[in-house]
C-alpha positions, 0 to 999 in steps of 0.5 A: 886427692888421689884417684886410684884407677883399676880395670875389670875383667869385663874391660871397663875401668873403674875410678876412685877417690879414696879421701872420699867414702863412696867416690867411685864411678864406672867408664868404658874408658880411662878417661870416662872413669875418672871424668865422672869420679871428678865430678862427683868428687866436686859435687861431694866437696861442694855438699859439704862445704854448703852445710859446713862439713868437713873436707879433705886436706887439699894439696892439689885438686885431683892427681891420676897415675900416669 
């Protein structure tokens, strides 16, 4: 799953997971941002794995722009 990354003009980034309606976090880092989109990714995936819903076509777990 991609993480599309974008920085505001406040100065805090913000991480995205786009296969993935409403995966979005805040950071006061690059680093942070997508830390906390992964886990709620993960968490998103596990749900829906517990109650039998569908999930995205996984080639690798998480990719992130250099």
């Amino acid at each position: 799953m991609k993480i599309e990354l974008e920085r505001e003009d406040d100065g805090r980034w913000i991480a995205e997971v786009a296969d993935l309606p409403g995966v979005m976090a805040y950071g006061t880092t690059r680093h942070a941002a997508v830390a906390k989109a992964e886990a709620l990714a993960l968490r998103i995936i596990a749900d829906r794995l517990d109650h039998g819903e569908a999930i995205p076509e996984l080639d690798e777990l998480f990719a992130v722009p250099a």
